[in-house]
N, C-alpha and C positions, 0 to 999 in steps of 0.2 A: 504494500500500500504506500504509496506515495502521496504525503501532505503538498499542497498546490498554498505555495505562501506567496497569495497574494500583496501582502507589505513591501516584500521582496521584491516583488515585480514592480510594484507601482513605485516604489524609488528609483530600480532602472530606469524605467520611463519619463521619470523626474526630469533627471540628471541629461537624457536623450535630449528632453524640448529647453532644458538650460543652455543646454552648446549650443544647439540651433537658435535661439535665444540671441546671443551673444554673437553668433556668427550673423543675425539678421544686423545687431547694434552695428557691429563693424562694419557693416556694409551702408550705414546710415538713413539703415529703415527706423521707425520705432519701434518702442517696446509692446509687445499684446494687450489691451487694456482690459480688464473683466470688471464687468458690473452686477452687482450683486443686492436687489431689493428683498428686506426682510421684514414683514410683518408682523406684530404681535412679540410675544415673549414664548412659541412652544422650546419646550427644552432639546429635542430635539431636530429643530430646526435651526436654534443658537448653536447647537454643537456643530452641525452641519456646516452652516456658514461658517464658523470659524475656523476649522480645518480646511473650508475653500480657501479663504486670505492667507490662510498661513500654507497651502498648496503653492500657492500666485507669485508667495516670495523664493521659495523655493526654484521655480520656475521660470525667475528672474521677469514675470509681469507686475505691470501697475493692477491693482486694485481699490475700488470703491466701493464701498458698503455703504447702502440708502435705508434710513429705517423709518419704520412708519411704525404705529401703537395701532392695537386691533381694532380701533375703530375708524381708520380711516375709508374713505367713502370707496367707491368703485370708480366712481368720477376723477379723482384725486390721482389713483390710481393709473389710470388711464394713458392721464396726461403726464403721469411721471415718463413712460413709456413709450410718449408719442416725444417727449426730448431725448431718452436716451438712444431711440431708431435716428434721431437727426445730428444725434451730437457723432462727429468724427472723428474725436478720439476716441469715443468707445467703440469697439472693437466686434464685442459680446459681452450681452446680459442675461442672467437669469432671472424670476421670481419666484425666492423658496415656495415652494406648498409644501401643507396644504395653508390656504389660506379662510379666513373668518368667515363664516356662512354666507353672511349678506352680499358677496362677492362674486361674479361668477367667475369657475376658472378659466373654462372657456373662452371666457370673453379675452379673458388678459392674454392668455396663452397665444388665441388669433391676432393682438393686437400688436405682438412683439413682430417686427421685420424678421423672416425666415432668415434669414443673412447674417442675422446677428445670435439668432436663436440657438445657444451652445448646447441645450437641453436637447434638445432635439424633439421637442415636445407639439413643433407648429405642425398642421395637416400640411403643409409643403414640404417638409421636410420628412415625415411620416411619407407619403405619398412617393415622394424620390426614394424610401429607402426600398418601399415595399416593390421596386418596378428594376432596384438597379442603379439607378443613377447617385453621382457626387450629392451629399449631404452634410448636416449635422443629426450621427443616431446617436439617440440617448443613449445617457452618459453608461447605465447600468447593461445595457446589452450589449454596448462595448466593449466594455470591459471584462465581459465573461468570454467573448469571442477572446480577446487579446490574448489571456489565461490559458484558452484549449491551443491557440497559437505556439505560446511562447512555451508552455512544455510540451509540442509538437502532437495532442493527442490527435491523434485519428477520427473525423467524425463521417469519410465520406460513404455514402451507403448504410451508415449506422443506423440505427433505429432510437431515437431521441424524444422524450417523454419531456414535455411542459407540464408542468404543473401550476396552474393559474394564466388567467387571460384579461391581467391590468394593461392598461395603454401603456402605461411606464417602462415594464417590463417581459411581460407573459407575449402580448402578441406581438411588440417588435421583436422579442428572441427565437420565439418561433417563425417569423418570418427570415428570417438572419441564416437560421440554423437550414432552412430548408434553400436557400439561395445557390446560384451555382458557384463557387467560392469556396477558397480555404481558408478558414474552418467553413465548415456549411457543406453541402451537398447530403443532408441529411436525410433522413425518411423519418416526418417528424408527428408527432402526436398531442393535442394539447388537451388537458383533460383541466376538469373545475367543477364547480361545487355541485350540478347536473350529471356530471358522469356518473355511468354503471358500471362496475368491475373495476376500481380503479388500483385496486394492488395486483388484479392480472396484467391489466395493463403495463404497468411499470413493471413486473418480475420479466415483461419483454426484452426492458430498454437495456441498450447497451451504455447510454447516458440518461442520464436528469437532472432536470434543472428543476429545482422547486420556488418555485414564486409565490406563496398562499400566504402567510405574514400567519401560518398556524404553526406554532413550536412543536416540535419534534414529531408534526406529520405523518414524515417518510420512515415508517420503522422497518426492522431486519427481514421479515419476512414480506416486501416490498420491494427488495432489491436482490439480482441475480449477481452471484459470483462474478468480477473483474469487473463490474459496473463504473463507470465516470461518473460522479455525485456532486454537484454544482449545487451550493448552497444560499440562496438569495436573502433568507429568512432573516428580519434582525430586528422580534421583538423582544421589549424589556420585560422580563418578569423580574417578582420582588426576591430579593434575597439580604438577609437581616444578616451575612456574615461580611458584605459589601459592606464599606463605606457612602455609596453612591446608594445602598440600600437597594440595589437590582442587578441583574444581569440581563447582558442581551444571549437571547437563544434563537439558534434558526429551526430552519423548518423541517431538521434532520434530527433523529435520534444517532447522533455522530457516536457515542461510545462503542454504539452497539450495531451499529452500520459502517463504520469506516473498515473494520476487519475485513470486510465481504470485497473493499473496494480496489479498483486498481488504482484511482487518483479520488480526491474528495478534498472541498472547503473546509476551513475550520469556520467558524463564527467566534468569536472576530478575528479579524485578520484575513479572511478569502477575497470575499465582493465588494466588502466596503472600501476599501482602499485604491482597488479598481473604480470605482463609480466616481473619484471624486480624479483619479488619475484621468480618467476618460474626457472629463471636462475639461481640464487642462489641456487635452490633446485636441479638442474641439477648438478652444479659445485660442490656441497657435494656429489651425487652420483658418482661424477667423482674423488673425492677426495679417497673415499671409493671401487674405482675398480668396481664397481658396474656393469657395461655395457663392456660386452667384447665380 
């Protein structure tokens, strides 16, 4: 069994878009600029954002962080979004979600220029991934592509088990996965809270990717011997021997399923570090005009 340390990765990758970085500086381009609107106090979206800036420095970009309190309007909102598509030294922005009820996300999501869009969240860019064509794909199915890449797993032909079908994650990775492309050329399956048979299903796959934000879901008799195990999973449950009073757990019963596997995420340390690396790799292609 072979642990897939994604940390590991995502600092190579660092380190990659820093030279490039540095080699754009010398050549007297500017530096990539990332814009980052945060709404509200969720805890887990402050943690987010802050791991983005401190990404950015890393990565030798400027960073801006715009904050607004949850009760700003949709209007407010908006217009933040229609200066930061005109302003030309931003580069790429995002706006964490989730954001406060009264909000639509849609609406904001539509309203960001696809061009600028690191998330990969706008329908243009959705639409160009699903057909082929240059984009920005979110950051999280990214980043699990770059993983099966960079420890060379084999997925061509393989039989590949989705587990959930978010916009986020579940149907661009299945679209990714099934593409003609390395990693991809898959034969892929996505199952969710409707499916029948869902542990036959998966005793199939040769991989899985679990998406469902359900802790330790994927149990041992679920997965077949030399399985690839991609772990998305990263909610907090409480734990009173934390300091933080919680842990995060994925969507895998990892103790008891990684024996079975031939590569497998940990939680934490697999996808999360990827998801925030993937961004950074977006926000240099955005830096470099890349996506038009």
């Amino acid at each position: 069994m072979t642990l897939i340390d994604g940390k590991k990765v995502a600092d190579t990758i660092k380190e990659e878009i820093a030279a490039e970085v540095e080699k754009m500086v010398a050549e007297g381009k500017k530096r990539p600029h990332l814009a980052a609107v945060l709404v509200g106090h969720d805890g887990g979206s402050e943690t987010y954002v802050a791991n983005k800036v401190r990404s950015c420095e890393q990565c030798g970009f400027t960073s801006t962080l715009i904050r607004f309190e949850d009760d700003v309007t949709e209007e407010k909102l908006l217009e933040v979004i229609k200066q930061l598509n005109e302003d030309s030294d931003v580069d790429g922005f995002i706006v964490q979600l989730p954001l406060p009820k009264h909000i639509s996300e849609q609406k904001i999501i539509e309203a960001i220029d696809y061009r600028k869009d690191v998330d990969g969240f706008h329908p243009v860019n959705v639409g160009r991934m699903s057909i082929g064509l240059p984009c920005f794909v979110s950051a999280t199915p990214a980043g699990i592509l770059e993983l099966l890449a960079r420890y060379a797993i084999d997925t061509k032909g393989r039989r590949c088990v989705v587990l959930g079908r978010s916009n986020i994650v579940g149907k661009p990775v299945a679209t990714l996965m099934m593409q003609k492309h390395t990693p991809g050329d898959a034969t892929v399956t996505v199952c969710h809270s409707a499916t029948q048979n869902i542990k036959e299903i998966c005793r199939e796959a040769d991989i899985i990717i679990a998406a469902l934000g359900r802790p330790g879901f994927v149990t041992a008799d679920m997965v077949k011997q030399g399985a690839v195990i991609i772990d998305v999973g990263t909610t907090r449950v409480p734990d009173a021997s934390r300091k933080s009073g919680f842990r995060l757990c994925g969507d895998v019963d990892f103790a008891n399923v990684a024996p079975l596997c031939s590569f497998i995420t940990p939680v934490p340390g697999g996808v999360g570090p990827m998801t925030i690396c993937s961004l950074m790799k977006n926000t240099l292609l955005a830096g470099q005009h890349a996506i038009y």
